[in-house]
Each structure stands twice: as C-alpha cells, then as structure tokens.
C-alpha positions in Angstrom: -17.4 -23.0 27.1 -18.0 -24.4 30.7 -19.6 -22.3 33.5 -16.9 -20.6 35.3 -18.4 -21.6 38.7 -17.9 -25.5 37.1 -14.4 -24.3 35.8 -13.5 -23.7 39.5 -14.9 -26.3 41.2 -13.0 -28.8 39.5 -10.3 -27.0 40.0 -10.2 -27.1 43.3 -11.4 -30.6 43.4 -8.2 -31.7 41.7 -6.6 -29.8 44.8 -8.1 -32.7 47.3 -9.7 -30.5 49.1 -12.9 -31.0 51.7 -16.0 -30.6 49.7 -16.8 -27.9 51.9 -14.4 -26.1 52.0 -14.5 -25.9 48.1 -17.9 -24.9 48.7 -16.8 -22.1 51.3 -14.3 -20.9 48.8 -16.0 -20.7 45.9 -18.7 -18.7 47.9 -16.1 -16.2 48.6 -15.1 -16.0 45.0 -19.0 -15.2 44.2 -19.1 -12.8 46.6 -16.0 -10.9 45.9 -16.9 -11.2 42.0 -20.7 -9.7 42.5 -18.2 -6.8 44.7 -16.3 -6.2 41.4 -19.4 -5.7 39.3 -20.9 -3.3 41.5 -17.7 -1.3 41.7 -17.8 -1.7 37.9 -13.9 -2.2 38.2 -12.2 -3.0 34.7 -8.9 -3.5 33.5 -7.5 -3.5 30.2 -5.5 -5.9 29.2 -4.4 -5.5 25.6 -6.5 -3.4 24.8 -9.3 -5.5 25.9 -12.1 -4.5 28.5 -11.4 -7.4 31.1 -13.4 -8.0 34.3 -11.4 -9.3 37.2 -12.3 -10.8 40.0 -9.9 -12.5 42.9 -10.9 -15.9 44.1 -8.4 -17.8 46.7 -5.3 -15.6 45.7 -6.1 -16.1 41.9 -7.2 -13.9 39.2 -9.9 -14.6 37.1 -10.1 -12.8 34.0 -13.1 -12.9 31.9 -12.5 -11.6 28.6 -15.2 -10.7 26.0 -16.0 -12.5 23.1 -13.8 -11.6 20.2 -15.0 -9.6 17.3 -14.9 -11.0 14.0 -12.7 -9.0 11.3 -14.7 -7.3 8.7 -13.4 -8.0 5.3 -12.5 -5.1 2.7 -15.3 -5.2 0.1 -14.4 -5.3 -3.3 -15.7 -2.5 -5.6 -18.5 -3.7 -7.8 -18.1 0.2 -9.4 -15.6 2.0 -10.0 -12.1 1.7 -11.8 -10.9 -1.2 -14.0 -7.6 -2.3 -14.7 -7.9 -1.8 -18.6 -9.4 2.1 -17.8 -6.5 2.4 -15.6 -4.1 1.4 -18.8 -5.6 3.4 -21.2 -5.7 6.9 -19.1 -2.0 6.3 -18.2 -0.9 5.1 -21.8 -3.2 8.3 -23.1 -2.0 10.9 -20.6 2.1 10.0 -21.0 1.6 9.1 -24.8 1.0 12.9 -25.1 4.1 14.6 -25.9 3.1 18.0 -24.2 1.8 16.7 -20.8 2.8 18.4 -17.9 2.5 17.1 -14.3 1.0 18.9 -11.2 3.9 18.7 -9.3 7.9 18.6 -10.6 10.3 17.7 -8.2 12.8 15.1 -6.6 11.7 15.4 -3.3 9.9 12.2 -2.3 8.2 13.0 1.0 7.6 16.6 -0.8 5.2 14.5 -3.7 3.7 12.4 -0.4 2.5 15.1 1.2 0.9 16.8 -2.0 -1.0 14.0 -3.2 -2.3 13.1 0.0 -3.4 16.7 0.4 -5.3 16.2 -3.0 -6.9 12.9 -1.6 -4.9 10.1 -2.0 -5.0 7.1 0.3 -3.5 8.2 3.6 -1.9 4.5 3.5 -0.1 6.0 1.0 3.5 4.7 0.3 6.3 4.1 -2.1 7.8 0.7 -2.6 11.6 0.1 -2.2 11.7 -1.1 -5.3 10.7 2.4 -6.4 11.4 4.5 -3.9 15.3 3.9 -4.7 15.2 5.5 -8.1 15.4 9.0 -8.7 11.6 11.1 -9.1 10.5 13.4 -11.3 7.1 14.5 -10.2 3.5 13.4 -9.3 0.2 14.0 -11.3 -3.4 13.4 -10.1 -5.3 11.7 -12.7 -8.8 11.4 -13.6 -10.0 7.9 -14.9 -13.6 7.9 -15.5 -14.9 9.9 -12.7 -12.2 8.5 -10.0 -9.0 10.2 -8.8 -6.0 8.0 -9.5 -2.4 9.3 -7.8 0.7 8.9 -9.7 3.9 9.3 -9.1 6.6 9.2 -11.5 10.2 8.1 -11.5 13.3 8.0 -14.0 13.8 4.4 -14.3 17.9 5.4 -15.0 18.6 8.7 -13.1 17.8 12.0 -13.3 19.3 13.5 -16.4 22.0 15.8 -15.8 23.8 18.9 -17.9 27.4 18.5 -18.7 28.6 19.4 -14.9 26.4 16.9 -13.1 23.6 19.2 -12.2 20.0 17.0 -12.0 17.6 18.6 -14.4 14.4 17.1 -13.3 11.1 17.7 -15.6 13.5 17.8 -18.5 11.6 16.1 -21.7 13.2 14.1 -23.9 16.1 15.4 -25.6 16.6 16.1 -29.6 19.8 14.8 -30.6 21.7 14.3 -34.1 21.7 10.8 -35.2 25.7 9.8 -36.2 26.9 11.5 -39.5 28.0 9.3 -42.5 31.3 9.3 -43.2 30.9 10.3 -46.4 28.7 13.2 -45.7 30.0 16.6 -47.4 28.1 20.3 -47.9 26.5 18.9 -50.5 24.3 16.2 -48.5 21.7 17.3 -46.5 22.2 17.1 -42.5 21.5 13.9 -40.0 18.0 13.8 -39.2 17.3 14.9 -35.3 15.7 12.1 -32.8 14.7 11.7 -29.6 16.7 10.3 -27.1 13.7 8.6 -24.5 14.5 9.5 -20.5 12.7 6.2 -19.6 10.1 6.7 -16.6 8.4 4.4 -13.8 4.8 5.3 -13.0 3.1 4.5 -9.7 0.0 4.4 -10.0 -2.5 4.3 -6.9 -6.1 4.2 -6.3 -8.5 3.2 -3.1 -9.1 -0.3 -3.2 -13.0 0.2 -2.6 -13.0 2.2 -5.8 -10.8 0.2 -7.9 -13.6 -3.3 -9.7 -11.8 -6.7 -9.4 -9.5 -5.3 -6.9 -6.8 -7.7 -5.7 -6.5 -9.5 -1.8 -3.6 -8.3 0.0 -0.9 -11.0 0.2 -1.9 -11.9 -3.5 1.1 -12.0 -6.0 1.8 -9.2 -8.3 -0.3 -9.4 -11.2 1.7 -8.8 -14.5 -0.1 -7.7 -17.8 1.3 -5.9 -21.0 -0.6 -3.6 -23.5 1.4 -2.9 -26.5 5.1 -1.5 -25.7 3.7 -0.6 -21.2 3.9 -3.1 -18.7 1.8 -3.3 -15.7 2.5 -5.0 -12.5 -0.9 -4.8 -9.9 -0.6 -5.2 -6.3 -2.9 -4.2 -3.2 -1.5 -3.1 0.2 -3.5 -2.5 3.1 -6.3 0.2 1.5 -4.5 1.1 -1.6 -4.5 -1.0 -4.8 -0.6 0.2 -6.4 -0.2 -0.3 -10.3 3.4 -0.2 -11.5 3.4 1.0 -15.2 5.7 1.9 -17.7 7.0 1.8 -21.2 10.5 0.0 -20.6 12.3 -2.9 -22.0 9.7 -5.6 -20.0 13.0 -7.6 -19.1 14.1 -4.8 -17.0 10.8 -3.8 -15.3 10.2 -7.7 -14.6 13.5 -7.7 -12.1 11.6 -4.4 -10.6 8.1 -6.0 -10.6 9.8 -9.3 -8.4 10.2 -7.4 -5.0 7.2 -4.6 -5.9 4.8 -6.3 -2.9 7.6 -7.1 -0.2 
C-alpha cells in the first residue's frame, strides 16, 4: 500500500495546485495528525479502532490491518459417526428406555439440555421443529455427551377424545380376527402398533472426528432399517436419525441444513 503522505500529494497534485502550497497543506495535515496521536483520539467505526485525522477539510481514516479468520479445527479425537449410530440404534432399540426429560414443550427441552451442556448454538431445524416432541435424552457415546431430542415423526398420539399422550410407548393391539374364528380357536395374536420417532442428535463439532464444513450438504447414510442425515451448523455437528420408511425421512432430510 502507498505511503499516506504519497497518497495525498498526488492527490492534491491532480487538484492543479501550486507545489507549494501542496507542500503547506500537507504540512498542516502532518501537524494536525501528530495532534491526534498525542490526544490518542479514536473512533470506532464498525467496530473497528480507527485513527482520524483532518487534512484540508478531509477525513483521513486509517484503519488497521484486518485479522485473519481462524478456522474451526476438526477433531482428530473424539466421536465418530458409526459410534454415533450404534449408541442411538442401541439406546432406542431397547424396549424399556426411558428419557431424561418427557414433554412437548420445545423451548422447555432447550433450555434443559443446554443446562446439561449442550452447545449453546443449540437449535432445532424447521424441518423438525414443526413436528410434535416427545422428550430429550443426554447420551453418552464413548466418553462424550451427545444431546438428543426426540420427535413423533406423525403426531403425538392421542386417547379417544383427542388428548396428546406424550411418552406413551408403543401400543399392543389385536391383529384383525378371521372370519371364521369361533370359541373353539384360539384368540388373534397381540402386536405392536410402532409411534414412529425423529431423533436429533447433536454433538460439539470439536469433539465429533471427520466433522463436516458448514455449508457442506447433508450427508445421508443408512445402517440396517435407521437413516442418518449429518449436517454442521455454526459449532454444533446435528445428526438426524431414525427408523422410518427412508422415503419419507429423505423429503425431511432435503431442507434439514436451510
């Protein structure tokens, strides 16, 4: 970058002025500048420390050199995306699990995993965030804390007046009789009717190994009957997992990152 003193002097010498009276008035401008710096007098100007000085009726700003962003490492240790799978598949495969917190109160969940630790960057996707919640869980995964929060993929199931049962697990129900059934036969077996779920998963970025870039596509993977869709935001790496039809959790998955 030229001098300053050089920046001005042209200047004025594209003004067609009298050599010395350039001279005289950049003399004034050095004078009034070594002023400023002895007054120490600073201005900020977005947010940048900005030394000003006033040469001629003009304003000469000086800012300072700009300061290079400092990329987000990427975990070398930590959490992998196939540890990730296998706690979550593990955890919900378990018939009798029970989460930390039960309730379909979004900002309610926020609050309590962030008061357990979770990224403070913390937040739920539209995508997401539109469907119904049953609860939250905090999740260890090999020594790391991974935040979950859970949601019914179709609505909160509801007793025969239309009152929301959240935390209800999955119901027993008779399979259809046979027509020809009589007292004699023995009765329809009993099955489960599944309440699909949505898990978001979320973990730190620094403490999740191969961690994606922000602005990088959603990562889609499958591991048997779950689907995973991997995304990072700001701090927070957000894993979208669950057990549903992949078809449907694909048209989810599309818009997970906007």
């Amino acid at each position: 970058m030229d001098n300053p003193e050089k920046q001005f002097r042209d200047f004025y010498e594209r003004q067609s002025l009298a050599p010395d009276r350039a001279a005289a008035i950049l003399a004034e401008g050095q004078k009034l500048a070594a002023a400023h710096r002895r007054q120490k007098v600073w201005w900020r100007t977005a947010g940048l420390a900005a030394a000003v000085s006033v040469v001629g009726g003009l304003v000469w700003i000086t800012l300072p050199d700009p300061v290079e962003p400092i990329p987000i490492q990427i975990a070398e240790t930590g959490v992998n995306l196939p540890a990730l799978q296998d706690g979550v598949m593990a955890f919900f495969g378990d018939p009798g699990y029970e989460l930390d917190q039960i309730s379909l109160n979004q900002p309610e969940l926020l609050a309590y995993l962030k008061s357990q630790g979770a990224p403070a960057g913390l937040s739920v996707p539209e995508a997401i965030g539109a469907l119904d919640n049953l609860g939250c869980e905090v999740l260890n995964v090999e020594g790391h804390q991974v935040y979950i929060m859970c949601f019914y993929l179709d609505g909160v199931p509801r007793d025969a007046d239309g009152v929301a049962m959240p935390g209800k697990k999955p119901m027993m129900v008779a399979a259809a009789p046979s027509p020809a059934l009589d007292e004699s036969e023995t009765a329809p077996p009993m099955m489960k009717k599944p309440t699909t779920l949505v898990h978001l998963l979320t973990i730190p970025r620094d403490q999740f190994v191969g961690a994606p870039q922000v602005g990088d596509p959603v990562s889609m993977s499958q591991d048997g009957e779950w689907s995973f869709a991997t995304w990072a935001q700001g701090d927070v790496v957000y894993v979208a997992a669950t057990p549903a039809d992949a078809e449907r959790f694909v048209k989810i998955a599309a818009s997970l990152s906007s």
